[in-house]
SEFIZA-3560 file (N, C-alpha, C; in Angstrom, 3 decimals):
REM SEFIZA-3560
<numar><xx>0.836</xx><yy>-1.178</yy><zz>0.000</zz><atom>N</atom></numar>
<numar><xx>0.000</xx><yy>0.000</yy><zz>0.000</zz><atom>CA</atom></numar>
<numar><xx>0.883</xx><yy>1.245</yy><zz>0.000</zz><atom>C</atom></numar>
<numar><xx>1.160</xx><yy>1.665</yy><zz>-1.466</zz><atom>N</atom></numar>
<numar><xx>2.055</xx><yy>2.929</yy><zz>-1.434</zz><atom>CA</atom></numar>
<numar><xx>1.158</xx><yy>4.090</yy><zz>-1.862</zz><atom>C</atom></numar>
<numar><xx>0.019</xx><yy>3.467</yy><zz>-2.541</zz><atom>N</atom></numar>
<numar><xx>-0.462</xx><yy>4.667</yy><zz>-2.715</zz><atom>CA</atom></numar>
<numar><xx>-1.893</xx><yy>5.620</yy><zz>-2.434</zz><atom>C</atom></numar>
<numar><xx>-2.685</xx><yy>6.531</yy><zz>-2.336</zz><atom>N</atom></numar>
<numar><xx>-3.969</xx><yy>6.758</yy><zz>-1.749</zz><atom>CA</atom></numar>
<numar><xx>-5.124</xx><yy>5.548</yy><zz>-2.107</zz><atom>C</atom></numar>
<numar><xx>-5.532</xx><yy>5.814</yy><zz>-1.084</zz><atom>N</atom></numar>
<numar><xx>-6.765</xx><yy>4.668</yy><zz>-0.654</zz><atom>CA</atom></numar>
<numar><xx>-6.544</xx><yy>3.448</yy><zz>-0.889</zz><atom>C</atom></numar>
<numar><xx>-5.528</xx><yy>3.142</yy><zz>-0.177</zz><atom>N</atom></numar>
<numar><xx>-5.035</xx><yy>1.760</yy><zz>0.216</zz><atom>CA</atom></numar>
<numar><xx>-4.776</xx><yy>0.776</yy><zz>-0.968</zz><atom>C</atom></numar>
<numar><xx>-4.758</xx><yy>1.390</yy><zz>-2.253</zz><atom>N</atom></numar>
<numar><xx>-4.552</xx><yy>0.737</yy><zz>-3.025</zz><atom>CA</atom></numar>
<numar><xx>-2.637</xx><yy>0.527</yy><zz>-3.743</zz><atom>C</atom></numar>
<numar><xx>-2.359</xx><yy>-0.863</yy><zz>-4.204</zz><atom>N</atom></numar>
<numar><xx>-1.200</xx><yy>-0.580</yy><zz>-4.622</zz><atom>CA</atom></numar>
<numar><xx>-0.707</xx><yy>0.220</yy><zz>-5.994</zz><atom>C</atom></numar>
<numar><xx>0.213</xx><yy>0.080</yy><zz>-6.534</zz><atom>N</atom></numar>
<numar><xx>0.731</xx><yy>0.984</yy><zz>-7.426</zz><atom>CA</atom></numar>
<numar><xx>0.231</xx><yy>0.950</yy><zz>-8.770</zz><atom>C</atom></numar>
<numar><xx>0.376</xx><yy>-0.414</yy><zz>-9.122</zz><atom>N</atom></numar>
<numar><xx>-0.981</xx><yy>-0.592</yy><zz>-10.428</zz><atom>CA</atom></numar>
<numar><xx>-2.013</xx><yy>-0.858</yy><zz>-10.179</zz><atom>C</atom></numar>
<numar><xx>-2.353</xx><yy>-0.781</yy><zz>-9.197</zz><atom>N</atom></numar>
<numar><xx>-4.258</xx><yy>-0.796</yy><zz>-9.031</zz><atom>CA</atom></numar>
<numar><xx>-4.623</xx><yy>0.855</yy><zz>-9.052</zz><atom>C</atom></numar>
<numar><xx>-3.781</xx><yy>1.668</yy><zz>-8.732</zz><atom>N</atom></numar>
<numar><xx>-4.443</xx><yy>3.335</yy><zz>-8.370</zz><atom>CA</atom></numar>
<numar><xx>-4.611</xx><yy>3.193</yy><zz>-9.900</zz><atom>C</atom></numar>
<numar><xx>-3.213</xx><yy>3.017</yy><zz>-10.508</zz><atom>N</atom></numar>
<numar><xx>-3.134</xx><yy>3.429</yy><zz>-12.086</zz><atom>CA</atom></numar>
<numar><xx>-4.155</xx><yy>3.009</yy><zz>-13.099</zz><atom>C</atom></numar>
<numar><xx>-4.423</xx><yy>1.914</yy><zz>-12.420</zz><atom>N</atom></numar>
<numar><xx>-5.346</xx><yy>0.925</yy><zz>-13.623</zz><atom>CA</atom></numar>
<numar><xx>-6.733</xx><yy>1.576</yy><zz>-14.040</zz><atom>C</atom></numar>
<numar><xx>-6.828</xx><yy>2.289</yy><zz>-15.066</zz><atom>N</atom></numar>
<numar><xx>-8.638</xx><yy>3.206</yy><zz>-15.682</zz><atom>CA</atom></numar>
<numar><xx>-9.598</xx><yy>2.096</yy><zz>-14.652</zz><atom>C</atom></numar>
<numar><xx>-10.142</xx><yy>3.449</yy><zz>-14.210</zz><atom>N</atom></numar>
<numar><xx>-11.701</xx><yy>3.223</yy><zz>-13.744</zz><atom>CA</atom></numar>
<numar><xx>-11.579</xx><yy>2.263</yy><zz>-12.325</zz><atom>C</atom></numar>
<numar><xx>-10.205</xx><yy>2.067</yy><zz>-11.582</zz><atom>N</atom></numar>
<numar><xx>-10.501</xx><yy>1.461</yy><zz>-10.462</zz><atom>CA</atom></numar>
<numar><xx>-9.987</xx><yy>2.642</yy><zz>-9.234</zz><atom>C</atom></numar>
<numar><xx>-9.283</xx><yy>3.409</yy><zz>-9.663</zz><atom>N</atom></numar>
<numar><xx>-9.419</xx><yy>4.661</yy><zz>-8.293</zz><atom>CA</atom></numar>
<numar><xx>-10.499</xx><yy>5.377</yy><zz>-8.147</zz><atom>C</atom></numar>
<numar><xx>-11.479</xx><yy>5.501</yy><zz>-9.265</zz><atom>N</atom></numar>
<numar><xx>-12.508</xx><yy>6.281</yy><zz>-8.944</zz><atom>CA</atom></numar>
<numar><xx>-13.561</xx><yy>5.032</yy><zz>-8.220</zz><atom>C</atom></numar>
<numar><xx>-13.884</xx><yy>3.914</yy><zz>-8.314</zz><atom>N</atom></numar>
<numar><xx>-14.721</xx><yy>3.172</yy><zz>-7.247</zz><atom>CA</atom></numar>
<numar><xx>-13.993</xx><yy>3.760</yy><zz>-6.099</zz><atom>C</atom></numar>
<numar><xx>-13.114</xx><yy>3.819</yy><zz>-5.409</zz><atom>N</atom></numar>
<numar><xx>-12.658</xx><yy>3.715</yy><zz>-4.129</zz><atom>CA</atom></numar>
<numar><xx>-12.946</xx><yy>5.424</yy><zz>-3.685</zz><atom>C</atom></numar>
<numar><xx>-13.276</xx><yy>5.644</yy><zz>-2.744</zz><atom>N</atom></numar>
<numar><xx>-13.634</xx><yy>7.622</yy><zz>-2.457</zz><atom>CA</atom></numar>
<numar><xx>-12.210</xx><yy>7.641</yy><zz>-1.631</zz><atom>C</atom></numar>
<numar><xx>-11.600</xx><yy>8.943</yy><zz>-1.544</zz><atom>N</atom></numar>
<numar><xx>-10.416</xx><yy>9.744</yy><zz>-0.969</zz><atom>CA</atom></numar>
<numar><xx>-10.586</xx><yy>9.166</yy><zz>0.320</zz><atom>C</atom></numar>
<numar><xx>-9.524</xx><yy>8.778</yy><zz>1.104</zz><atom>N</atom></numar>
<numar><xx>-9.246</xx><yy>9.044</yy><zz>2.440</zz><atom>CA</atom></numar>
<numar><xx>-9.100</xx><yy>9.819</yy><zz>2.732</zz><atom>C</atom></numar>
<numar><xx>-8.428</xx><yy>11.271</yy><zz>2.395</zz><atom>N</atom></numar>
<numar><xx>-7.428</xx><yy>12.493</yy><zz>2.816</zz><atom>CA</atom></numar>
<numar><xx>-8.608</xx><yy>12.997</yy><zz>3.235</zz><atom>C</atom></numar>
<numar><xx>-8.112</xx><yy>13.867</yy><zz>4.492</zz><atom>N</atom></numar>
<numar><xx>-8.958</xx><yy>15.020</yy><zz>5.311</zz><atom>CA</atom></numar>
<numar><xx>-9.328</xx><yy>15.965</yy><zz>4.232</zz><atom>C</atom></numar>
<numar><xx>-8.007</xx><yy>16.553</yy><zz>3.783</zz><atom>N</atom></numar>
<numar><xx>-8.178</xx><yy>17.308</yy><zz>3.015</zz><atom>CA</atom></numar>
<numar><xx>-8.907</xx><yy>17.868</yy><zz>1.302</zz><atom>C</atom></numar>
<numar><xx>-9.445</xx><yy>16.488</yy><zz>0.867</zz><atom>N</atom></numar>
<numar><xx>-10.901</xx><yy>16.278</yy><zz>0.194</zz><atom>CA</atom></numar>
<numar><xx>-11.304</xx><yy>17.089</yy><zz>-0.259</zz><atom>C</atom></numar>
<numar><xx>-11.884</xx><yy>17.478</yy><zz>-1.045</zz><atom>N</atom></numar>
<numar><xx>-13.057</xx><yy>18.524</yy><zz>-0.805</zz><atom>CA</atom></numar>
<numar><xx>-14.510</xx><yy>17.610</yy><zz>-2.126</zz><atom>C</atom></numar>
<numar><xx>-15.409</xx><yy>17.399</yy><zz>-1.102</zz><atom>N</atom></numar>
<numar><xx>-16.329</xx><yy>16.221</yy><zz>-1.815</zz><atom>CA</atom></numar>
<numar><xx>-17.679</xx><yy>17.354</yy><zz>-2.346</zz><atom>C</atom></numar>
<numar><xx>-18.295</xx><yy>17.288</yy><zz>-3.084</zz><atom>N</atom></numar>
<numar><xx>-19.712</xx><yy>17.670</yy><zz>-2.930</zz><atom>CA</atom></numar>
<numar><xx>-19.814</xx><yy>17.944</yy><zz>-4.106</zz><atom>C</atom></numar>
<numar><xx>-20.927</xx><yy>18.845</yy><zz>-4.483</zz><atom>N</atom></numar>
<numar><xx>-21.558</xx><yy>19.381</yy><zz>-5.761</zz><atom>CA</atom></numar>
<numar><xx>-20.796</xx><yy>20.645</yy><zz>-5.903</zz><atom>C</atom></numar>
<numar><xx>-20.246</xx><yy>21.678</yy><zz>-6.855</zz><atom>N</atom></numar>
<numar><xx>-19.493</xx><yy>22.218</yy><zz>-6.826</zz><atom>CA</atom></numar>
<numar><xx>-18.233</xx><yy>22.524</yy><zz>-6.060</zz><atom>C</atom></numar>
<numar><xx>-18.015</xx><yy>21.747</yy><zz>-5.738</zz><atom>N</atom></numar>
<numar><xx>-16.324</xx><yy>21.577</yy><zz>-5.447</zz><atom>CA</atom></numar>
<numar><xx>-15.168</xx><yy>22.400</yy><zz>-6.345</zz><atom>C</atom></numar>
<numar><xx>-15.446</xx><yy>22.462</yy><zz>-7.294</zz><atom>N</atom></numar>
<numar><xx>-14.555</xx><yy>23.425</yy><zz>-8.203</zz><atom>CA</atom></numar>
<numar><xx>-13.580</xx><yy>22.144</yy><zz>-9.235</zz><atom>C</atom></numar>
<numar><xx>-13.936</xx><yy>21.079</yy><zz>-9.055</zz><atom>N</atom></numar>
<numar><xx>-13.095</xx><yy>19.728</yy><zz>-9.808</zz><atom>CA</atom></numar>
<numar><xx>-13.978</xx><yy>19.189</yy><zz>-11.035</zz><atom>C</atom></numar>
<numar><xx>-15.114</xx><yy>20.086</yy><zz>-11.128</zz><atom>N</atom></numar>
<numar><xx>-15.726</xx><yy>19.295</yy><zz>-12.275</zz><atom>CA</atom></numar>
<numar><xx>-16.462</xx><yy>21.169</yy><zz>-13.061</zz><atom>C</atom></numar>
<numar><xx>-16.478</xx><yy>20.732</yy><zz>-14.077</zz><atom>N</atom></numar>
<numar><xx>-17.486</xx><yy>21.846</yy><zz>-14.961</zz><atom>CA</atom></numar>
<numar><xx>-18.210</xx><yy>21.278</yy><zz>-14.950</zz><atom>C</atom></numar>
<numar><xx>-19.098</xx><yy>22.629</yy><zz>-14.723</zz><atom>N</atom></numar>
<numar><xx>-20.696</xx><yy>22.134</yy><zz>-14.546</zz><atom>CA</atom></numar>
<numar><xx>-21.258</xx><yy>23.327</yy><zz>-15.073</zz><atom>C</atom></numar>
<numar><xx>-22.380</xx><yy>23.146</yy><zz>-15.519</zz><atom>N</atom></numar>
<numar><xx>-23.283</xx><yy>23.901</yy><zz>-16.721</zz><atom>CA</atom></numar>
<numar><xx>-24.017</xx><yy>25.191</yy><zz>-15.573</zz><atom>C</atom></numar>
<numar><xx>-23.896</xx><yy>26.286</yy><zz>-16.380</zz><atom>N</atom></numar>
<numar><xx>-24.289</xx><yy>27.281</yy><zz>-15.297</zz><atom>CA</atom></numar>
<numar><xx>-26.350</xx><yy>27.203</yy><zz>-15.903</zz><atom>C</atom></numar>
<numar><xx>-26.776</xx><yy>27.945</yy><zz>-14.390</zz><atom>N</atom></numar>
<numar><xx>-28.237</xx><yy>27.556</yy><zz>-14.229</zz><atom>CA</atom></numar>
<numar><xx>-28.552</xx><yy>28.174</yy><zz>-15.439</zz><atom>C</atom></numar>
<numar><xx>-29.849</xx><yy>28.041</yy><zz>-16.517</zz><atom>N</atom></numar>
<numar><xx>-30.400</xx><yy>28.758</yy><zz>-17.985</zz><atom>CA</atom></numar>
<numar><xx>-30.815</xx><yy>30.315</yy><zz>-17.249</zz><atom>C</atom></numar>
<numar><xx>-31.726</xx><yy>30.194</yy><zz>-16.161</zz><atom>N</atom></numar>
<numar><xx>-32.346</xx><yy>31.921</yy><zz>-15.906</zz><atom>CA</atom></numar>
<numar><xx>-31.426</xx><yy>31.777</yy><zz>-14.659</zz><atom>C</atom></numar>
<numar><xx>-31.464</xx><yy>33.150</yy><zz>-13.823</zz><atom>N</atom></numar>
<numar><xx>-31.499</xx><yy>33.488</yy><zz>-12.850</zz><atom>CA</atom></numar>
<numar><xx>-33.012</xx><yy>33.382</yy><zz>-11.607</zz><atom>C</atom></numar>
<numar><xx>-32.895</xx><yy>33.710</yy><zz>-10.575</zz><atom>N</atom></numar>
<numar><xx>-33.878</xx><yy>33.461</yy><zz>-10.006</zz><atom>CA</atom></numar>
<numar><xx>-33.786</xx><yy>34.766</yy><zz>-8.966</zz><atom>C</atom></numar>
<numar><xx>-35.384</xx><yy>35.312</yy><zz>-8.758</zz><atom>N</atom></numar>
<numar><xx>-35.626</xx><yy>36.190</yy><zz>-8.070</zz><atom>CA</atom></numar>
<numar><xx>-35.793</xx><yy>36.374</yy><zz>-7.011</zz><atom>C</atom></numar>
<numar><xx>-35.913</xx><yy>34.896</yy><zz>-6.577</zz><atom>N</atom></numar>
<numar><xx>-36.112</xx><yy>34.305</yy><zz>-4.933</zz><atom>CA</atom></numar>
<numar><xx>-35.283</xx><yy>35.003</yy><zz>-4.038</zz><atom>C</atom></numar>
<numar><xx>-35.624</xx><yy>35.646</yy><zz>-2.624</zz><atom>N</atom></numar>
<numar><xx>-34.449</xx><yy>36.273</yy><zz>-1.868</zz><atom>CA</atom></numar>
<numar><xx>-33.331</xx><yy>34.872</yy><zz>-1.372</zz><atom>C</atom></numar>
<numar><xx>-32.999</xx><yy>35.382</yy><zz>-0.281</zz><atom>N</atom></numar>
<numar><xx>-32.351</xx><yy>33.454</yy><zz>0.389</zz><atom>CA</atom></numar>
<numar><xx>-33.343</xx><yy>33.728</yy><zz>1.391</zz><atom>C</atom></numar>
<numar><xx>-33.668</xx><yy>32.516</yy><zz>1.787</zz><atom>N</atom></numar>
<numar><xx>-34.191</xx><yy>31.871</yy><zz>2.454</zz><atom>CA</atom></numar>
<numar><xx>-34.566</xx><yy>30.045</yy><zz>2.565</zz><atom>C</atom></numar>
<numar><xx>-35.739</xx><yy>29.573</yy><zz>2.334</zz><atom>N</atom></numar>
<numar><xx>-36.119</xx><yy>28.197</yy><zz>2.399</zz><atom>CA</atom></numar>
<numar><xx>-36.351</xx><yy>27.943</yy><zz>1.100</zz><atom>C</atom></numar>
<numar><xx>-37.078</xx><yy>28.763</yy><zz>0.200</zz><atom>N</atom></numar>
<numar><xx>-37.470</xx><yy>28.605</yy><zz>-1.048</zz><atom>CA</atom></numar>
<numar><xx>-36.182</xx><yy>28.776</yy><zz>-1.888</zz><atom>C</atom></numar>
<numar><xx>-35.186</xx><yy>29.543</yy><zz>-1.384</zz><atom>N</atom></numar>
<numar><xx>-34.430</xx><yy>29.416</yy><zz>-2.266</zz><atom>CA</atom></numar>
<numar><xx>-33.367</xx><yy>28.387</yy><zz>-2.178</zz><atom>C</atom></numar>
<numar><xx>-33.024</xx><yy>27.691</yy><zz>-1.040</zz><atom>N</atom></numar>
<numar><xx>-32.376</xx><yy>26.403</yy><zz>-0.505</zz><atom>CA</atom></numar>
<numar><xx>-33.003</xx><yy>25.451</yy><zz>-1.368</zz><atom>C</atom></numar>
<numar><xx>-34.175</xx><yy>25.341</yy><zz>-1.823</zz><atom>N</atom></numar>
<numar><xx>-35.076</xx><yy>24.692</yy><zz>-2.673</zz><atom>CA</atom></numar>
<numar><xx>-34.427</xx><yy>24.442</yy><zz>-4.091</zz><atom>C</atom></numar>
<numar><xx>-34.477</xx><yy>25.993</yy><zz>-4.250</zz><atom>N</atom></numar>
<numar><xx>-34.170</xx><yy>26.277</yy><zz>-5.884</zz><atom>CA</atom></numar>
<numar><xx>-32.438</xx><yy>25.561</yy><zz>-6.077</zz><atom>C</atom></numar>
<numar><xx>-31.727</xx><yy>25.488</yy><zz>-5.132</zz><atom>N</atom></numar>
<numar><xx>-30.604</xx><yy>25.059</yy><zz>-5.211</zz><atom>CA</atom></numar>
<numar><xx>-30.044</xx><yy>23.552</yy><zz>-4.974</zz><atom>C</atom></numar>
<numar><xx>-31.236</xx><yy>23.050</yy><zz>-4.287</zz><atom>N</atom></numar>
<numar><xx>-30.923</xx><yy>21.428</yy><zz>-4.233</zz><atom>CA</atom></numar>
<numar><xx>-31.634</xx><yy>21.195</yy><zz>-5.658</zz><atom>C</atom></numar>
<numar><xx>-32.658</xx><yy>21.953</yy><zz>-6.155</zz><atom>N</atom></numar>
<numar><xx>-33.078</xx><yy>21.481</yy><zz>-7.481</zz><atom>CA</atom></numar>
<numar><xx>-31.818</xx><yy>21.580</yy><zz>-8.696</zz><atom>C</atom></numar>
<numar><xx>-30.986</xx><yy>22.391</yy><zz>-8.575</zz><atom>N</atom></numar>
<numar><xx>-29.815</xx><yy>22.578</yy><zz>-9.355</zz><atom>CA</atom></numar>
<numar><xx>-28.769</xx><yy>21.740</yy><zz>-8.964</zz><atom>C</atom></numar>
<numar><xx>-28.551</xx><yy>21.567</yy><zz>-7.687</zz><atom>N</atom></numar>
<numar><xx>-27.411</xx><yy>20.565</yy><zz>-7.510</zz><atom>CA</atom></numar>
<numar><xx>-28.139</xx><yy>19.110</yy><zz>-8.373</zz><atom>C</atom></numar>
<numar><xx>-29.042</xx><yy>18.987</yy><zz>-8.344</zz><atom>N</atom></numar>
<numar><xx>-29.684</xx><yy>17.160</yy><zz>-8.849</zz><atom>CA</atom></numar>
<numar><xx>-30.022</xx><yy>17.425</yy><zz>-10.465</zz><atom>C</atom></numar>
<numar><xx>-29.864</xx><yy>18.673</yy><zz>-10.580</zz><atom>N</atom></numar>
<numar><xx>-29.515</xx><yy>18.187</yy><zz>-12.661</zz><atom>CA</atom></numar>
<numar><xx>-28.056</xx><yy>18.725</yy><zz>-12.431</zz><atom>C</atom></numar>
<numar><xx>-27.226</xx><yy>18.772</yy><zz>-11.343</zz><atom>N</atom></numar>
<numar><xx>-25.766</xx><yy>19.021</yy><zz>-12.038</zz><atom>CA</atom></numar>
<numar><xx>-25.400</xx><yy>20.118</yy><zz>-12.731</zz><atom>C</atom></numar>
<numar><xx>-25.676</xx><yy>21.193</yy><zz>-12.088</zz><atom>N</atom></numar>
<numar><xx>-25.813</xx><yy>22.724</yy><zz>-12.706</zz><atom>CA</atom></numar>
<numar><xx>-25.145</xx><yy>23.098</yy><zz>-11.437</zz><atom>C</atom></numar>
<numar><xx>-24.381</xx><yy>24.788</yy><zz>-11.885</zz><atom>N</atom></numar>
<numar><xx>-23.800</xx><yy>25.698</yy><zz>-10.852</zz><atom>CA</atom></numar>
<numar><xx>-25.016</xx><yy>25.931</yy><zz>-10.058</zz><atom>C</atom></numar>
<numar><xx>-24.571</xx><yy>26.355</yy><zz>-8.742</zz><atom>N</atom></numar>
<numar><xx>-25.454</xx><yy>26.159</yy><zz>-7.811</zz><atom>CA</atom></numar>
<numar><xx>-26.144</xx><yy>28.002</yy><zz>-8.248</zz><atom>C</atom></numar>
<numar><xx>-25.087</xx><yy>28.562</yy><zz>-8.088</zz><atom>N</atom></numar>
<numar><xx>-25.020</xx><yy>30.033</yy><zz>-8.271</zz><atom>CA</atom></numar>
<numar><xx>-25.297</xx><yy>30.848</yy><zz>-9.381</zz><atom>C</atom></numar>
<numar><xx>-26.284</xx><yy>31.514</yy><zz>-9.899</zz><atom>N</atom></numar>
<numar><xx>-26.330</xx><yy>32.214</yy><zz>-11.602</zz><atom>CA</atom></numar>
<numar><xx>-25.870</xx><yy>33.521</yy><zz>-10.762</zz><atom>C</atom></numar>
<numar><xx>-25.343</xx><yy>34.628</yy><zz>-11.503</zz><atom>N</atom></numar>
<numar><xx>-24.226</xx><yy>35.841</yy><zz>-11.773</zz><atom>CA</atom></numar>
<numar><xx>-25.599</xx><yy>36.487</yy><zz>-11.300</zz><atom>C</atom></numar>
<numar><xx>-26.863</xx><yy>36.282</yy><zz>-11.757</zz><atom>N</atom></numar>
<numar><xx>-28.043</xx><yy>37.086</yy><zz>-11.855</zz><atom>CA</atom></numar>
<numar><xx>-29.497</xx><yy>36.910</yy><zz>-10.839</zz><atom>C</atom></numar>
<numar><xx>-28.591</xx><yy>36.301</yy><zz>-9.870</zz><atom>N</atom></numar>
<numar><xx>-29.962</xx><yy>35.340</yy><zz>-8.655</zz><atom>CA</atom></numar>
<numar><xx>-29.754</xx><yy>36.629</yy><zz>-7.865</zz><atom>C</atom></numar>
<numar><xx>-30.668</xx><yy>36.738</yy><zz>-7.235</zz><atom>N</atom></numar>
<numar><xx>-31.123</xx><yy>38.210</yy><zz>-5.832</zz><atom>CA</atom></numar>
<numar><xx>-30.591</xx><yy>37.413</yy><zz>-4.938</zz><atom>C</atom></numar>
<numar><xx>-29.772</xx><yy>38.726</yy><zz>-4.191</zz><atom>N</atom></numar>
<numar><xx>-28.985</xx><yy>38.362</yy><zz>-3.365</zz><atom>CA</atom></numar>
<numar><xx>-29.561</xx><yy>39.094</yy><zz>-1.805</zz><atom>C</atom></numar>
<numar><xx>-30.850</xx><yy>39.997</yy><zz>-2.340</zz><atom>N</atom></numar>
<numar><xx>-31.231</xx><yy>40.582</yy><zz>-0.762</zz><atom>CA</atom></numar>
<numar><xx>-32.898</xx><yy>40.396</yy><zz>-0.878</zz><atom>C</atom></numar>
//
């Protein structure tokens, strides 16, 4: 085991078997925009202030895989 997630040296290397296994490292950073993947920014903006409805509007964007954030969403 020389290399992350307990795997050996041609198993990390080998296509498509480090990604079954998830990071050990603290230092990680896991989720829906993480900044490690492009992801399609939202089509409109939204007028919603923040609150509950708009926590809404944003788990609906994280589950088609869209920026969580449009340039043009109300921010007060």
């Amino acid at each position: 085991m020389n290399r992350p997630r307990g795997l050996c040296w041609s198993c990390y290397y080998t296509p498509g078997v480090k990604e079954q296994y998830p990071s050990t490292s603290k230092y990680a950073v896991r989720g829906v925009g993480n900044g490690m993947n492009c992801t399609a920014q939202p089509p409109e903006p939204t007028a919603v202030p923040p609150g509950p409805d708009k926590v809404a509007i944003l788990a609906e964007r994280a589950a088609r895989g869209e920026q969580l954030f449009h340039e043009g969403d109300a921010i007060v």
